[in-house]
Structures are given as structure tokens and as C-alpha cells.
N, C-alpha and C positions, 0 to 999 in steps of 0.2 A: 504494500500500500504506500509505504515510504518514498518507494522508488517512481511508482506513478506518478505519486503527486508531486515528486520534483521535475519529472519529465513535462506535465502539462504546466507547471507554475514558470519554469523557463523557458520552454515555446512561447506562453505568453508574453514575457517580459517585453516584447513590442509593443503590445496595445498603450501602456500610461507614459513609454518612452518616448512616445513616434515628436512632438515638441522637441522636446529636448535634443535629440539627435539630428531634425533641422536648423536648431542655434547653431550646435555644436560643429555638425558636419557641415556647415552652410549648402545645405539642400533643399529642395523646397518639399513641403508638408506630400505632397504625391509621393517623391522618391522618398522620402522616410516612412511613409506607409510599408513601402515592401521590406523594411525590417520585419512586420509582421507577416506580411503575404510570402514571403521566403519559406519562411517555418512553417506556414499552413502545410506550402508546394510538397518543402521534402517530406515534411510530415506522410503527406498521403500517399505520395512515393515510393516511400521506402516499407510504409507497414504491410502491405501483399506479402514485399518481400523477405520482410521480419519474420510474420505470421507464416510460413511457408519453411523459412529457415529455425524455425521456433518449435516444429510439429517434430523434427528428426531428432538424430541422437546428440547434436552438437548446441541444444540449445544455451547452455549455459554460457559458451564459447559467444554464441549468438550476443547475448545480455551483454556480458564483459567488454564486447568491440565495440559493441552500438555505445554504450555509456563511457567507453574510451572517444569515441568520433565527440560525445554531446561534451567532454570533459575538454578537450582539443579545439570546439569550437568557442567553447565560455570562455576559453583562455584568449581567442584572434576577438572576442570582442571586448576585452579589456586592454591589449595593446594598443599603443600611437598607431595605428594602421588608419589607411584612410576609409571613405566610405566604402570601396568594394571589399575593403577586408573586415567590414562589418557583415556586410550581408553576407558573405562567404560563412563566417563565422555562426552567425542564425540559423543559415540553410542547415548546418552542420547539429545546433542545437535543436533543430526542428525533425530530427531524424529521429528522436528520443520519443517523439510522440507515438510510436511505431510499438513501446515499449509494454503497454498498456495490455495490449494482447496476449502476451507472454506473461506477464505476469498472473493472468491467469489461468495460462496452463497450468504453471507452475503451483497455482494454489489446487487447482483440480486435481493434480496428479501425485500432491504429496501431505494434503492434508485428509481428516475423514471425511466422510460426506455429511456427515451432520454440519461440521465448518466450512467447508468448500463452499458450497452455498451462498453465506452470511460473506465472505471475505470475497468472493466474486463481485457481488453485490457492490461492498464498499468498494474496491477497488475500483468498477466502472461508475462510482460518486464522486469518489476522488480525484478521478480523471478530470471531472468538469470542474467543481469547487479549486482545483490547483491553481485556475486562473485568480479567482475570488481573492485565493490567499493569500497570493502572491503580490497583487497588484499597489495595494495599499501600502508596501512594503518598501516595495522598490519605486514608486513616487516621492514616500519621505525620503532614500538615500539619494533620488536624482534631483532635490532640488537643497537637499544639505552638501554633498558631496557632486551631484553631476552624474550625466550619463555612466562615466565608467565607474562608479562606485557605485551602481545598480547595479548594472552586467558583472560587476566583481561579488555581489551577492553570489547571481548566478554560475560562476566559477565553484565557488564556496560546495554550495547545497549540491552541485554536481559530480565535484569530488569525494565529498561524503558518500553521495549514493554509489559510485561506484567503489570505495571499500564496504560500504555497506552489502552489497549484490557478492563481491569477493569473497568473503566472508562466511555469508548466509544460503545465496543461491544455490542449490542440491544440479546433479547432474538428472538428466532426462532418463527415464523407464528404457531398461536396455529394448534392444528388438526393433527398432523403428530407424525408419530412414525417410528422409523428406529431399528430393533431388529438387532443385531448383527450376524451372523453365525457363532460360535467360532470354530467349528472342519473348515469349509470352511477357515476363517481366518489362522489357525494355518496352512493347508496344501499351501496354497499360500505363507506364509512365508517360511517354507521351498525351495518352488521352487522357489522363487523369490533370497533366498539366494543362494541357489548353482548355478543360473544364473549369480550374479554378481560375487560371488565370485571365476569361473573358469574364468569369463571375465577379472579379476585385476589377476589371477594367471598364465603368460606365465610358468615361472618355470617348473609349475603343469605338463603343457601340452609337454613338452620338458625333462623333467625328469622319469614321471612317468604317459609316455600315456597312461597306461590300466588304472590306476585309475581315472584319466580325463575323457574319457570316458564310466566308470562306473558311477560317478557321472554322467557326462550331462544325460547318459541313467532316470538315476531316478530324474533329473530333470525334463526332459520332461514327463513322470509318472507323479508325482506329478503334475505339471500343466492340463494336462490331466485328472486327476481326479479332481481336484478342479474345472475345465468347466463342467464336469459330474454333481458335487453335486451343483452348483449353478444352473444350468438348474433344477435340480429336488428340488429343495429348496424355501419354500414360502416366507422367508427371505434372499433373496441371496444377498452375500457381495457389489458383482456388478454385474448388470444387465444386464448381457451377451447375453440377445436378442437385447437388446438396443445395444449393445457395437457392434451387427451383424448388427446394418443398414450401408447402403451402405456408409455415408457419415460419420458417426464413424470409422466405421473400415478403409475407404480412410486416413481420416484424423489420423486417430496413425498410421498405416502403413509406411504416410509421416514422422509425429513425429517420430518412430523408425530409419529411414533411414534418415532422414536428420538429427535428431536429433546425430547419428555416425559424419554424417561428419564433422555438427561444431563443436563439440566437439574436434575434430580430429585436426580441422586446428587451434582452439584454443590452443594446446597442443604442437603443430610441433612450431606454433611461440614463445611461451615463451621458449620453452626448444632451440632453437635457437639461441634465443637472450642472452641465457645463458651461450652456449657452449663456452669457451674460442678460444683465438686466437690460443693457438698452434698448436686448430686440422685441422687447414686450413680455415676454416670459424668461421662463428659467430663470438658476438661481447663482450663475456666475461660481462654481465652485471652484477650486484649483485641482491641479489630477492628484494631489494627498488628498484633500477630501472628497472627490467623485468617486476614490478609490475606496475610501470608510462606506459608502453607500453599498458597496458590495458584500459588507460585512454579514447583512440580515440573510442574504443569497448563498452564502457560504455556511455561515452556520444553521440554518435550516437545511439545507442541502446534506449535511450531513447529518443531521438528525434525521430527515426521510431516508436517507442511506440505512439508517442503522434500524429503523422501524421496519421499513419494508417487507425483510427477509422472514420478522415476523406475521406482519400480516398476509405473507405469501403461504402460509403455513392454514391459511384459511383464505383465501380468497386466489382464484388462480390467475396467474403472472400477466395475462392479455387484457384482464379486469385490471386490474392493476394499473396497467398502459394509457386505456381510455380514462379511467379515474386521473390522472396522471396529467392527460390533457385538457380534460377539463379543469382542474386547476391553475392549469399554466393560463389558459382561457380565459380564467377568472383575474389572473394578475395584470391580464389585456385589458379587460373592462375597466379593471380598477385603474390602469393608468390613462382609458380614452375620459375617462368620466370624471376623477378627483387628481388634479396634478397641482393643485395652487398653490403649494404650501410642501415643504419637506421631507415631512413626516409621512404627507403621503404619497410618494415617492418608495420609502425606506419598505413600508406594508406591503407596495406593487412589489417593488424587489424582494419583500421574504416571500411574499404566495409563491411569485418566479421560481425561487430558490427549492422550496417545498417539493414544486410540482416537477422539477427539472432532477432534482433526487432520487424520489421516488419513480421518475420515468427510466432513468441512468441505471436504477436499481433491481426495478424489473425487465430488462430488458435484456440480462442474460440469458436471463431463464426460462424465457420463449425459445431462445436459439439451442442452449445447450442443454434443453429437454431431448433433441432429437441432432444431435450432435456426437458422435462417439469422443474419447478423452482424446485420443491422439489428433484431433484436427480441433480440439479446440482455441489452441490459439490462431490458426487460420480462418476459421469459421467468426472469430470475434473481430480479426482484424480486419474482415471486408466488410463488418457493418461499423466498423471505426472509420475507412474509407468513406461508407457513406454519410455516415454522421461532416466529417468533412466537408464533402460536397457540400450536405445540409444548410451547413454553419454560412459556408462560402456565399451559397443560394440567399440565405436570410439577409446577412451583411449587402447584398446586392439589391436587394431589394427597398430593404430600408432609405438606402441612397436615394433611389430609381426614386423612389416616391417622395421624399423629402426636398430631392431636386427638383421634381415638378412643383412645390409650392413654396419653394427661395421665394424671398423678397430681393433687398438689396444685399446682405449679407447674410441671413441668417435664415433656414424655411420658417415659413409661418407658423402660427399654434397649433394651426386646422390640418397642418403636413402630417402635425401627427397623431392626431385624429384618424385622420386617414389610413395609415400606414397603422395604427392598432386596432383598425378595424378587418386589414388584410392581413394581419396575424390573429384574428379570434378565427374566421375563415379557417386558418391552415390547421389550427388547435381544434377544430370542427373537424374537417377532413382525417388526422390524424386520430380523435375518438373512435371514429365512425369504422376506420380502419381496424384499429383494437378489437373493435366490441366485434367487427367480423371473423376476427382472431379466436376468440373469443368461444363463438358457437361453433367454430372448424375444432375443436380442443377439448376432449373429455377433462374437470374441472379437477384440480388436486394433485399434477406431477409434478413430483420432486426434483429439478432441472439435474443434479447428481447422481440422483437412483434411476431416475429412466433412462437416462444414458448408460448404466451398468450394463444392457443385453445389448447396446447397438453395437459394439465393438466386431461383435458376430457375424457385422455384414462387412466384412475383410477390408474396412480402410484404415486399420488401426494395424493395418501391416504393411502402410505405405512409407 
């Protein structure tokens, strides 16, 4: 759990930076965005390949490189390097996010199953809250100390985790082998990249629609093909028949669509609570205290983390899901409806936080009910890829709609209005989704114990 949420709290560490490293680097606020959008890229990148390399006998080897590359890159973003050796450095920390996956193997296949369970769980809460935790953190070192005395946190907590993984990390259940796909691998990255990166490029698509839609056109090629060759592949990346059962594919469908929306209403409240008073609203915070504002979102988030697994024990995991989005749903209304005042603000962000938990939390447990142990870190890391996407899709969107009601500098009240009206919509759709989960789903498996007989259908000998 340790190691996840240092992997997601330093991926993040772009979001409360991106200011600071346009002083700093004298760049403008665009190119210091892809401090973040770097780490999204490798992020999704690299986790197929993680999750793939994670299922064999060398996972622990796996764990110790990856957290060696994240420890390598914290270090090029705390040297005098210029700004390409920042991003270099991100991309490098953004690999870590990859990590998330494995680490539940890890708890699958070496704890019992009455704990597996509950530590799955948290780990895919902690995944999300890392940002939460992280961010307030490293706002107060960047404007005490400056950009590099934020990213030298990030150094810190990264070398920790890797004696920590040293240390702790168990080697992988003998018998297993996970061969790699490298041409499948290399075409997924591509389309993975030019998915995120037309989703963080409004410009692109505003400036230069024909070539926007030339890329998406060969993005979806690319993905297309790589569902081709993994189908006809005896070592395919991910297991895309698998990824075709009903409750997989339910289940990232959800993950993709609701995964947009919180993201979405994540992004509306901090940049709100940021907008100065001149433009008629908002409350002019600084990013240390836009960053406190995450605090209700983090600490509730883990407290549905931790409830979850028990009320999974009576209510089954797809209920759970829908239940899940409509809370998140209800953090939407609260922010179209009562935003005048701070306070309520802090409530939007804890229901956010609550509901984004408890979604994080059930959300194993649809997959790895019909999942056998040895592909479970592959099977987690493609709905992490789509959670990705998700995140990408919300972030895009929120723009998209924000920039259609600019005024002179700032979008208007009613932007956002708008834009959390088209996030109760997506927290809709995602319910809808579940509950269809739902009824496909005899009510009461144990995501651990039902996975006990799948191993039988011989992919646990790959």
C-alpha cells in the first residue's frame, strides 16, 4: 500500500507545480502542463507492460527496476537540468504509476484470502487519494523552498519505497512464465499515446482540426490492430478474451465513464477555488490552500476504502459500483447548486472523496471474481489503463466546456454549471452501467474465493 501511494503521490506532483515551474523554467503555463501530461503518457504506457511483466516469475525483479527508473527520475528533476531534463525526469516518474497493479498481485498471491480482499481494496484507494496526499505537501515546500525542494520530497519518498519493496517484496509463485509481446507492446503505446495526448490537446483540436482528426483516425488503427494481434498471439500483452467477459468489460466500461466524471469534478473544484475574486466568483486561494481543500477527499476516500470490503461482505461489488456513482453524482449537484461560500466546497469535495473510494474499492472485485491469481496483475493493469484514459477524457472535457463560457479571462459561473451538469450525466450512465452488472452477477462472491477454481482453465500456466 506504501509503495502505491508513493507511486501515485509523485506522478502527481505536477498538478500544484505546473506555476511554479513556468517562473522557474520560464515557460509558458501550456509547456509546464506537460510536467503532468508526461507522467499521465508513460504512466499508461508502461502499465500493459508492467502488468504483463508482473504475471511471470520475475516479478519482483519487475518492482525493483520500475522503482529504480521512478528513483532515477526524482533525482533528473531535482538537478540544475533544464526544462527537457524535467520532463525526461516525470516521464521517468510517471512509469511508477504502472506499479499499482503488481502490487496486487503481490497481495493476492501471498496473503490469505480473508486479507487479500480488504488490502486489494485499499491499495486500488490509495492509488487515487496519493494524489490528495501528496499535493498539499508539496505546495507548502514549492513556495517555502521552490520547485526543487518539492521534487526533492519526491526523491525522498521514492527512495524509501524502493528499500522498502527491497526489503519486503516476496519473489513470484514458482511455475509461471509471462513472455512479453514487444511489437503488440510497442503498437498499444502508440495508440495509447495519441489517445491521451489529443485528450490534454484542446488547442490541437481548435487550431488544427484536420490534423486532430488524422491522428484520432490512426489512433483508432493502431488500437485496432493491436486487438487483432493479441487475439492471434500465444503470448498476448492482455488477455483480451478475458478483458471480453461480461463483467470485465461492465466493469472498465464503468471505470472509463465514471472514471471522466471524477476526475472532472475533481478538477472544476480546485480550479474554482483558485479563480480569484475579480472574476465574480471563486475564492482566490493559493495552491497550499487549494491543496488543504483536498484534504476532506482524501481522508474520506480512505475511510470508504476501509468500509467497503466490509460492506462487500453483504452487498455484492456491482451494487456497490452504482451506489458508488451515485454519490459521486450527488457531490455534482452539490457543487452545481451550493458553491458560495467555502465550506461548501470542502462537503462537494468529501461526498467526491467518499464516493470515489468506495468506487476505487469495489472495483476489484468485479474483475478479480473471474480472474484467475496469475493474471491478476495484468487483468488490473488494463482497467488502470482505462481509468487513465478516463481521467484524460474528464480533464478534456472540463476544458472543452469551461472554454466555451470564458469571458475575458476567467469562464463564467454558469461554465460551471454546465460542465457539472455533464458530469451528473456521466455519474448517470456509469450507475446504470453497474446496476447492469449487477443483474449479469449471482449476488455474494468473494473476489478471492471465486477465483480459487479459475486457475483450472490453464492460464495460470502462462
Amino acid at each position: 500500500m506504501f509503495i502505491a501511494l508513493v507511486a501515485a503521490a509523485v506522478a502527481s506532483l505536477g498538478t500544484p507545480l505546473i506555476t511554479s515551474v513556468a517562473t522557474t523554467f520560464h515557460v509558458s503555463l501550456d509547456s509546464a502542463q506537460w510536467t503532468l501530461t508526461v507522467a499521465l503518457l508513460s504512466g499508461a504506457v508502461a502499465t500493459p507492460v508492467l502488468g504483463r511483466l508482473g504475471a511471470g516469475p520475475h516479478r519482483r525483479a519487475t518492482i525493483l527496476a520500475t522503482l529504480a527508473i521512478v528513483v532515477v527520475g526524482s533525482a533528473l528533476t531535482v538537478l540544475p537540468l533544464p526544462f527537457a531534463g524535467l520532463l525526461i525526469g516525470r516521464a521517468a516518474q510517471g512509469v511508477g504509476l504502472g506499479l499499482t497493479a503488481l502490487m496486487m498481485g503481490v497481495a493476492r498471491d501471498h496473503l490469505p484470502e480473508e486479507r487479500s480482499a480488504a488490502t486489494i481494496a485499499l491499495i486500488s484507494v490509495v492509488s487515487i487519494i496519493g494524489a490528495g496526499a501528496g499535493y498539499p505537501l508539496t505546495a507548502l515546500l514549492a513556495e517555502i523552498g521552490g520547485v526543487r525542494a518539492a521534487y526533492g520530497f519526491g526523491l525522498f519518498v521514492t527512495a524509501v519505497a524502493f528499500l522498502t519493496a527491497w526489503r519486503s517484496i516476496p519473489a513470484a509463485p514458482e511455475g509461471r512464465s509471462a513472455p512479453v509481446n514487444v511489437p503488440g507492446a510497442l503498437v498499444l503505446a502508440g495508440g495509447l499515446f495519441l489517445v491521451l495526448f489529443l485528450a490534454g490537446q484542446r488547442s490541437l483540436w481548435s487550431r488544427h482540426l484536420a490534423v486532430a482528426v488524422i491522428l484520432a483516425v490512426v489512433a483508432v488503427l493502431l488500437l485496432c490492430l493491436w486487438t487483432a494481434s493479441e487475439l492471434r498471439s500465444k503470448a498476448p500483452l492482455v488477455d483480451v478474451r478475458a478483458v471480453r467477459h461480461p463483467a470485465v468489460a461492465g466493469a472498465n466500461i464503468a471505470m472509463f465513464v465514471g472514471g471522466s466524471g471524477m476526475y472532472l469534478l475533481l478538477t472544476l473544484i480546485t480550479r474554482y477555488a483558485q479563480t480569484p475574486h475579480s472574476a465574480g466568483y471563486g475564492f482566490g486561494l493559493t495552491t497550499f490552500a487549494a491543496g488543504l481543500v483536498l484534504v476532506p477527499f482524501s481522508v474520506l476516500g480512505f475511510v470508504a476504502g476501509k468500509l467497503t470490503p466490509r460492506v462487500r461482505t453483504l452487498i455484492d461489488a456491482p451494487v456497490i459500483l452504482a451506489g458508488s456513482a451515485v454519490i459521486v453524482g450527488g457531490g455534482f449537484v452539490l457543487f452545481a447548486a451550493a458553491r458560495s461560500n467555502l465550506a461548501e466546497l470542502l462537503v462537494a469535495m468529501g461526498v467526491l472523496g467518499f464516493g470515489v473510494g468506495s468506487f476505487s474499492a469495489a472495483m476489484p472485485g468485479v474483475i478479480l471474481a473471474v480472474t484467475p491469481k496469475s493474471e491478476t496483475s495484468s487483468a488490473m493493469s488494463f482497467n488502470y489503463v482505462v481509468r487513465s484514459v478516463g481521467y484524460s477524457l474528464g480533464s478534456a472535457i472540463g476544458g472543452l466546456v469551461l472554454a466555451t463560457g470564458t469571458g475575458h479571462l476567467f469562464p463564467s459561473d454558469h461554465a460551471y454549471t454546465t460542465a457539472a451538469l455533464v458530469g451528473i450525466a456521466a455519474m448517470a450512465v456509469t450507475a446504470l452501467t453497474a446496476t447492469a452488472l449487477a443483474r449479469q452477477r449471482p449476488p455474494g462472491i468473494n473476489p478471492t474465493a471465486a477465483t480459487a477454481s479459475v486457475p483450472s482453465q490453464g492460464r495460470s500456466s502462462r
